[in-house]
C-alpha positions in Angstrom: 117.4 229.4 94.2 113.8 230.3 95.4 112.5 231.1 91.9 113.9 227.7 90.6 111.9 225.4 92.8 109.0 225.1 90.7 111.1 225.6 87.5 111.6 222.4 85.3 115.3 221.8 85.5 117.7 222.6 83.0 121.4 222.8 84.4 123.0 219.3 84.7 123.5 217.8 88.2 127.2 217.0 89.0 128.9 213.9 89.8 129.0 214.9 93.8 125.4 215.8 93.9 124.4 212.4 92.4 126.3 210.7 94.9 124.9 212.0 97.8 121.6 211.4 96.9 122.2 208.0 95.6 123.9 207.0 98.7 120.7 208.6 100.8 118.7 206.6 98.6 120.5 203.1 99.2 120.6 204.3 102.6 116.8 203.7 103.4 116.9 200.5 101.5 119.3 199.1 104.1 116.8 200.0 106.6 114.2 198.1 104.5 116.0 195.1 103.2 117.6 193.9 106.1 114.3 193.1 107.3 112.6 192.0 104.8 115.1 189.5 103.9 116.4 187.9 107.0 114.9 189.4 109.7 111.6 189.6 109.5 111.1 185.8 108.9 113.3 185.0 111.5 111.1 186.9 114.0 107.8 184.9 112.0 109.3 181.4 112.4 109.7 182.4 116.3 106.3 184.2 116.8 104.0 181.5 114.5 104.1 178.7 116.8 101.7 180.7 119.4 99.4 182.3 117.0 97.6 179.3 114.7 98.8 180.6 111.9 101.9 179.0 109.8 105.2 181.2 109.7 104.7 181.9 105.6 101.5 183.7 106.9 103.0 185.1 109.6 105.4 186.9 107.7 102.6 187.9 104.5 100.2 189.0 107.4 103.2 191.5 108.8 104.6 192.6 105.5 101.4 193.2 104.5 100.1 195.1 107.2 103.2 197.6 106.9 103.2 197.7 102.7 99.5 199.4 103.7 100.9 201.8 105.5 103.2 202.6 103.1 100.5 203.1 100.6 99.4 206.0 102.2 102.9 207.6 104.0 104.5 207.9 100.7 102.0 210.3 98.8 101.2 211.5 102.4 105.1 213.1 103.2 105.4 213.6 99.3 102.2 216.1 99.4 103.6 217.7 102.6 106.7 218.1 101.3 105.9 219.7 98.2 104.5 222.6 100.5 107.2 222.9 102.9 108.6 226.7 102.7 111.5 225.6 105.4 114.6 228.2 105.1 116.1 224.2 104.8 113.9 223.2 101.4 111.2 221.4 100.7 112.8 218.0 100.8 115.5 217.8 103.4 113.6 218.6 106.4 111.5 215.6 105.4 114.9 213.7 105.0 116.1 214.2 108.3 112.9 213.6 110.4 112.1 209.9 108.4 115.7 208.6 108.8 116.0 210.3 112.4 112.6 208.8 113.3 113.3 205.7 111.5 116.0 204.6 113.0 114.8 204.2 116.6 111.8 202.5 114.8 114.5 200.1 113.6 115.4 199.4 117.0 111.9 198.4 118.2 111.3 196.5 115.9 115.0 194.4 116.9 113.3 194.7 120.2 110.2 193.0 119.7 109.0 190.4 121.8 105.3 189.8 121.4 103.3 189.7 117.6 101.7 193.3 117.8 105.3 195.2 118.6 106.4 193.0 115.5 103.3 194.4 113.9 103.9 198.1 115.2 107.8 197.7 114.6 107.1 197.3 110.9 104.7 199.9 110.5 106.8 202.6 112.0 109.6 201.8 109.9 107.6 201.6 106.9 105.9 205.0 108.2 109.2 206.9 108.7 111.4 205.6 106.2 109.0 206.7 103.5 108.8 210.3 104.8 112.4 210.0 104.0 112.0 208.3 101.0 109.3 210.4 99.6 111.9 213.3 99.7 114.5 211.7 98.2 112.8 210.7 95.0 111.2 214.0 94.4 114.3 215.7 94.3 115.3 214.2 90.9 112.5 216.1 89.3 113.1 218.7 90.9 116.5 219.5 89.8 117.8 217.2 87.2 116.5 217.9 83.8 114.8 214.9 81.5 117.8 214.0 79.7 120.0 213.0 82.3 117.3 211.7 84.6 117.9 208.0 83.0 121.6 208.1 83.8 120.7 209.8 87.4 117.9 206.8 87.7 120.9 204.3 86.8 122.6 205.5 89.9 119.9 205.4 92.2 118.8 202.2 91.4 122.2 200.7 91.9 122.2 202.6 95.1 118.8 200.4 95.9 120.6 197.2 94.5 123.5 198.4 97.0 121.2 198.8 99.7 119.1 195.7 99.7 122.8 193.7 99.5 124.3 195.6 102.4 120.8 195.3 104.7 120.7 191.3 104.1 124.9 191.2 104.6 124.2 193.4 107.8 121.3 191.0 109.0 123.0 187.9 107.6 126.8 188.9 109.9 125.4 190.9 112.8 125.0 188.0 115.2 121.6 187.8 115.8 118.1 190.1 115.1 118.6 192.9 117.7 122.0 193.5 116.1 121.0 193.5 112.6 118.4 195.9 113.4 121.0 198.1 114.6 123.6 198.0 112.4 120.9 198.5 109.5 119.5 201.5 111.6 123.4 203.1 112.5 123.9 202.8 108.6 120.5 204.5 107.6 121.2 207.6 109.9 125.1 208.0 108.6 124.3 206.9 104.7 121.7 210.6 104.6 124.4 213.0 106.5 126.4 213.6 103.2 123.4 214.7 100.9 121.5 216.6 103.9 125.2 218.1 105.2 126.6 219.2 101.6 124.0 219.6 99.0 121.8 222.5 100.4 118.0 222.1 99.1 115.5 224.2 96.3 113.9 226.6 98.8 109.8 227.5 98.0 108.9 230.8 98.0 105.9 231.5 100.5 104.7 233.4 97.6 104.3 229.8 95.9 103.0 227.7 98.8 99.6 227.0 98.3 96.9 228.0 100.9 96.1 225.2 103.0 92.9 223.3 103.1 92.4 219.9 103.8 89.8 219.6 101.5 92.1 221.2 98.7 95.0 218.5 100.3 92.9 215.6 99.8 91.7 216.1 96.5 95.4 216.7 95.1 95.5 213.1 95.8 92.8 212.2 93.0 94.7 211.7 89.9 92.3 210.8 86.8 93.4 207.8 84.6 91.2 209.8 81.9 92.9 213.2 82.2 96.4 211.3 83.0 96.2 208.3 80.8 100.0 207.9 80.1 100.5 208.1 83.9 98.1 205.3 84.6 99.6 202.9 82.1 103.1 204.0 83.1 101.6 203.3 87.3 99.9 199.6 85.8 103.7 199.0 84.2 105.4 199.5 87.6 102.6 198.0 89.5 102.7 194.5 87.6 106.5 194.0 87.2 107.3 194.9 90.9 104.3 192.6 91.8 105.7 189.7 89.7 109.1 190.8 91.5 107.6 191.2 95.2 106.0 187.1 94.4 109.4 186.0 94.2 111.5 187.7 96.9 108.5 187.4 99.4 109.7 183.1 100.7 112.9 183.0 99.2 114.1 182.0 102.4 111.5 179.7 102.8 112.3 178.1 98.9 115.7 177.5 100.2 115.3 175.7 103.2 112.2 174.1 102.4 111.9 173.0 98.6 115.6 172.8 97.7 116.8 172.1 101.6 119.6 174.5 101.3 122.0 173.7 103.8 122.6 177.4 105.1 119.4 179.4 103.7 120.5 182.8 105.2 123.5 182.2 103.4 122.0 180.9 100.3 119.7 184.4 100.4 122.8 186.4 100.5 124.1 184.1 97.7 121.8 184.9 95.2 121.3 188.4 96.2 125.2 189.2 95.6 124.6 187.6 92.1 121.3 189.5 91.2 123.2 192.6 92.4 126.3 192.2 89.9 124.1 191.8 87.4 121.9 194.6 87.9 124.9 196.5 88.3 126.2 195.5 85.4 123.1 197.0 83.5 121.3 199.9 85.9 123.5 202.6 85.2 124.4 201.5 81.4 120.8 201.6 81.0 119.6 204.6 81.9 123.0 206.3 80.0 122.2 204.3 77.0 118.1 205.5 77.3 119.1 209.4 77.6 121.4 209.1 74.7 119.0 207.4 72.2 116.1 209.7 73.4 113.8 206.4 74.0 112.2 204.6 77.2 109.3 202.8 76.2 112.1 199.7 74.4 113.8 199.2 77.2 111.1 198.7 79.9 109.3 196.3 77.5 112.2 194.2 76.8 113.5 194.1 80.3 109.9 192.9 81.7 110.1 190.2 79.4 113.6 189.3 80.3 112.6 189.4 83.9 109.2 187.8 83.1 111.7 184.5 81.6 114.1 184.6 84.9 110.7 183.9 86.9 109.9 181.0 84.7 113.1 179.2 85.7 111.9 179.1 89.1 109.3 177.3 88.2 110.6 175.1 85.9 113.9 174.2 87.1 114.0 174.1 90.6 117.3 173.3 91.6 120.3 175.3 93.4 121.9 176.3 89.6 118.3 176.9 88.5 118.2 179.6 91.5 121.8 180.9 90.6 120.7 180.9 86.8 117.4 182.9 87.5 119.2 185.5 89.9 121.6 186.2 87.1 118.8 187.4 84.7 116.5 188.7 87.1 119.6 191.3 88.3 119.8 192.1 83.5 116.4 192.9 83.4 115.5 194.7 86.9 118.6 196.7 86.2 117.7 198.8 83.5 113.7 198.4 84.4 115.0 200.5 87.4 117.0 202.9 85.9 114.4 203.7 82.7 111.2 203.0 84.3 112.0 205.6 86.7 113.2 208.4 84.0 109.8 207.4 82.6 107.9 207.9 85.7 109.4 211.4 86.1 108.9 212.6 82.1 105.0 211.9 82.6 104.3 213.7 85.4 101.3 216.0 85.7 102.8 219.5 87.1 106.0 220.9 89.1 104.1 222.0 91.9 103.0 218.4 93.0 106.2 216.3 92.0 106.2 215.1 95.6 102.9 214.0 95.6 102.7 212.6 92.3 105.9 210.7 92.9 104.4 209.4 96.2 101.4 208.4 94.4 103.8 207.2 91.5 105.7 205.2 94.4 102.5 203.0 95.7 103.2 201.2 92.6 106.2 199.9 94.6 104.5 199.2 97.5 100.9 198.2 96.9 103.0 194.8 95.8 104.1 194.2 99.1 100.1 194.1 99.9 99.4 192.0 97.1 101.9 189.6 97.1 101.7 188.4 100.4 98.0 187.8 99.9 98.0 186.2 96.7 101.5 184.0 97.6 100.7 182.4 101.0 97.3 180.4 99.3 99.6 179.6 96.2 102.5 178.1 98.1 99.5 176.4 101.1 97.1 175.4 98.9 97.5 176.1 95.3 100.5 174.2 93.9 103.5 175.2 96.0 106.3 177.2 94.7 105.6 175.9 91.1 102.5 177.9 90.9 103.9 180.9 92.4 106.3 181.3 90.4 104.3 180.6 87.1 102.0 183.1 88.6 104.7 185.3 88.9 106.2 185.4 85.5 103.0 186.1 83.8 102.1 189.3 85.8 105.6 190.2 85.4 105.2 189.6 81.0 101.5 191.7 81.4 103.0 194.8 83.1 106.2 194.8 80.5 103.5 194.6 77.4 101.5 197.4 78.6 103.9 199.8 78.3 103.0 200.4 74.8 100.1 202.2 75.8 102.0 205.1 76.4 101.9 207.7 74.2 103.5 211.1 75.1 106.9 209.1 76.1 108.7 207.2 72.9 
């Protein structure tokens, strides 16, 4: 198995092995979701009042702050786990320590009482969960080879539907924040054990580790557009549609209770995440199947963007209760097989075996730069710029932007 871990795949994963690593993979969602739906704006509506600053920019000012740190753990704990030689692997020991580390963060974080533990309760989840996170994702490349890494995407990003439903059910019926934090940490810690127990790892021969140097370990970071340019414009894709995405999932709460005066907004969250999860798992796996069979990605990320890009626009347009449901629906179509084929894409243009990890981590800031942006560019749009209108107009557009560019990609049909 040594020899293999710098091999490109070519032996088929089985059912059980996808599993595992699917349910892993929701697994550290749950840990992320169930704050970032419920929780985490609870805790800014009961902080805000003592700081000056409204709850919206409570909550943008936190999310932010941790989406940073994200920006750099990911690459940081991919890179380091592409040059783990552990007699465990190169990704599980990674797997362990995030999710073992993450959920006391979890914990904290239910704990907080003041607005800096808030702010240090996010980052260390965002810091540990992506060490974890990091690992996960690199193992597809690793072992499953590029035609079946559309149908293996399909899984994993239902697993991610699955986990953001089950972390805002968990935070929605625990009872109160300190509860949902810990049901959403006790379900991180036992969703890994099944990959981590049963599936043992791709082992790096010391012969293959690369001689340390931080100067060497920093510079692996710098990815040229010009000498990479189909993994820039596939990076820009991802970027743009999970920005437009990240503009409308930021105040949903808010949107409820506020514009449309839901009468039970935690509810109404859970609502229309249930029906954007049916969807999108009506279409994430048959996606990525249907993608690997035909032998193309490049159709089914552009059409899905735009699909997505429309579901926005009904926010903005028709802001009622159906409008909501409507929008949800189509949102879960397209973000289904985006998920599932963006992420086969991802892994067909990458630069080189030995940095997987890395790359993907790089790869993976695409995902949470958004949280950065979005919280920035949504609180003056909802405060001072047109309200939710705007934002959602705002949204669509950079969602339709990121779908189009996809046809700048060459070495992927």
């Amino acid at each position: 198995m040594t020899a293999l871990a710098l091999e490109e795949p070519a032996e088929r994963v089985g059912r059980g092995w996808t599993a595992a690593l699917s349910l892993a993979n929701g697994a550290i969602w749950v840990g992320w979701y169930g704050p970032l739906q419920i929780l985490l704006a609870q805790q800014a509506e009961r902080f805000a009042p003592g700081t000056g600053l409204s709850k919206e920019s409570l909550l943008a000012w936190v999310t932010g702050v941790g989406a940073v740190v994200s920006l750099v753990a990911n690459p940081l704990f991919g890179a380091l786990s592409d040059r783990t030689a552990s007699r465990y692997g190169r990704r599980t020991p990674w797997i362990v320590a995030g999710t073992a580390a993450g959920a006391p963060a979890l914990l904290f974080l239910g704990a907080a009482d003041a607005v800096w533990t808030l702010f240090l309760g996010w980052c260390l989840v965002q810091l540990t969960l992506n060490a974890a996170f990091a690992a996960v994702t690199a193992a597809v490349p690793d072992r499953v080879p590029r035609a079946q890494r559309g149908t293996v995407g399909g899984w994993l990003g239902a697993a991610q539907l699955l986990g953001v439903v089950a972390g805002t059910g968990l935070a929605a019926a625990a009872g109160g924040v300190g509860a949902g934090y810990a049901a959403c940490a006790v379900f991180t810690l036992l969703g890994v054990a099944p990959y981590v127990l049963r599936h043992p790892d791709l082992r790096l021969a010391e012969a293959d580790r690369p001689a340390w140097s931080w100067r060497g370990f920093l510079a692996g970071f710098r990815l040229s557009p010009r000498a990479h340019p189909d993994l820039a414009w596939a990076w820009l894709t991802r970027f743009l549609v999970n920005l437009g995405n990240a503009l409308v999932l930021l105040y949903l709460y808010y949107y409820l209770r506020d514009l449309l005066h839901h009468p039970d907004p935690e509810t109404g969250v859970l609502v229309l995440t249930a029906v954007n999860g049916v969807t999108l798992l009506a279409t994430v796996v048959v996606g990525g199947v249907r993608s690997d069979r035909v032998g193309r990605r490049k159709p089914f990320v552009l059409w899905s963007g735009v699909l997505m890009a429309a579901a926005t626009g009904l926010l903005a347009g028709w802001q009622t209760w159906p409008g909501a449901l409507v929008a949800a629906a189509l949102l879960g179509v397209g973000f289904g097989i985006f998920t599932s084929v963006d992420f086969a894409l991802m892994t067909d243009v990458l630069p080189k075996a030995a940095d997987r990890g890395k790359d993907l981590g790089v790869v993976n800031i695409a995902n949470s730069l958004p949280q950065v942006a979005a919280p920035a560019l949504a609180a003056p749009l909802v405060n001072h710029l047109g309200g939710y209108r705007t934002l959602y107009a705002v949204a669509a557009a950079v969602g339709l932007l990121g779908a189009v560019l996809v046809r700048r990609i060459r070495s992927v049909d």
